[in-house]
N, C-alpha and C positions, 0 to 999 in steps of 0.2 A: 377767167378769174379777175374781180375787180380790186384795186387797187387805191388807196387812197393818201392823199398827201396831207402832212400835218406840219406847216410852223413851228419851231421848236427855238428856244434859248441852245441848248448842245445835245450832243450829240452823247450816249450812256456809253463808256469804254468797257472792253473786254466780252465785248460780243463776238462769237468766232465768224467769220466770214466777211470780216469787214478790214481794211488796213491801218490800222490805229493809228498811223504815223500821220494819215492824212485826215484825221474827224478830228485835232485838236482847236480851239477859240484860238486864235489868231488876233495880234495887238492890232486894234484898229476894228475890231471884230464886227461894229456898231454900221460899217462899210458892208455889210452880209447879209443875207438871208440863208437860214440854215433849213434847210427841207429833210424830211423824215416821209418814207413812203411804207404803208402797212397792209397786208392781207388777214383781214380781222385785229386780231389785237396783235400779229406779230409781224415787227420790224424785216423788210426785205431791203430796202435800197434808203440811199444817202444821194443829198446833193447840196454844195453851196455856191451859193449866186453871190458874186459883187452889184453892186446894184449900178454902179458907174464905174464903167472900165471904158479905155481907148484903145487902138488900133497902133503901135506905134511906126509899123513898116506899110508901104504899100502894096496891093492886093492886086493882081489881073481880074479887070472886069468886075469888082467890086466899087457899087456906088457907096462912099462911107457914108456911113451917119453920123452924128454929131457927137452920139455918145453909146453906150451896147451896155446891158446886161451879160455880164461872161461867167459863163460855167466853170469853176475854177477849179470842183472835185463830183464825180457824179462816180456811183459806184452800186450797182445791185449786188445783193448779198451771193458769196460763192456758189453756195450749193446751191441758189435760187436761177443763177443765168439761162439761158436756155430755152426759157419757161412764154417770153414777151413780156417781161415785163419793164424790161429797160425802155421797151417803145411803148408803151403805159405812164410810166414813169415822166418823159421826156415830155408825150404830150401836155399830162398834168402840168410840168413845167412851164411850159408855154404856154399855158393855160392861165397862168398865173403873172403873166407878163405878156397879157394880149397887145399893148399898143407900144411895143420895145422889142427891137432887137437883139440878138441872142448872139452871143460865140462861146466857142471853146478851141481851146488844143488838146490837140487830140492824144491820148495818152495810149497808145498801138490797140486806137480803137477805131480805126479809120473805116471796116468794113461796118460797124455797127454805124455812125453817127452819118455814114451814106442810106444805109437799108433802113434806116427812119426818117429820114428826107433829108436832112440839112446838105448844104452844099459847103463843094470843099474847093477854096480859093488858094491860089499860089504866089508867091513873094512874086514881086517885079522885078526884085534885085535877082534871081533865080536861083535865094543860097536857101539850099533844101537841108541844111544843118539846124534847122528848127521844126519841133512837131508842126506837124500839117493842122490850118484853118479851119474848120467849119461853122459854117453861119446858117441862123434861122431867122428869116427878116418877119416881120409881123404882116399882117397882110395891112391893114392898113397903108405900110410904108411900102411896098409890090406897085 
């Protein structure tokens, strides 16, 4: 099943399967990219990107880079999970952001954002009271 990503100004509320708390514009919003991902004409998954985020704790074994694209909210639609399309999804997104790096925290999606490559880094400080790291580096920067 192919999947397709589409740029969008916001995201349409009151669609079931989605958590409304987390698709709303955000002050500063112009700081985002808002992705929309669809299976023909119908809406499966959500993500939004910062386009400049930083790293503010240190990471074991992580080389930083200067600056990361972070994954702030990514979310395939309820009844849709299951299906591959979150690892669809995810490519498209870094697809989209070929020569930049990528994170996220992880929101108790840690088995997902592994079994699609990203790698998952640990605080140096060793305080595991924050969602767990995952970074996807661009190959260019590898």
């Amino acid at each position: 099943m192919n999947i397709s990503l589409h740029v969008t100004e916001s995201f349409a509320n009151g669609i079931p399967g989605f958590r409304h708390n987390w698709w709303a514009r955000d002050p500063g919003s112009e700081a985002y990219d808002y992705l929309l991902f669809r299976v023909g004409s119908e809406e499966i998954g959500r993500c939004k990107v910062k386009h400049t985020s930083f790293l503010a704790a240190d990471y074991v074994n992580l080389a930083r880079a200067d600056a990361y694209a972070e994954i702030t909210r990514f979310q395939i639609r309820d009844d849709r999970i299951k299906e591959g399309l979150g690892r669809q999804a995810i490519e498209l997104v870094v697809g989209q952001y070929p020569s930049c790096d990528l994170f996220t925290f992880s929101y108790d999606a840690d088995y997902f954002w592994s079994k699609v490559g990203w790698r998952r880094f640990e605080r140096t400080d060793g305080d595991d009271g924050h969602m767990p790291l995952f970074v996807h580096q661009a190959a260019a920067n590898n």
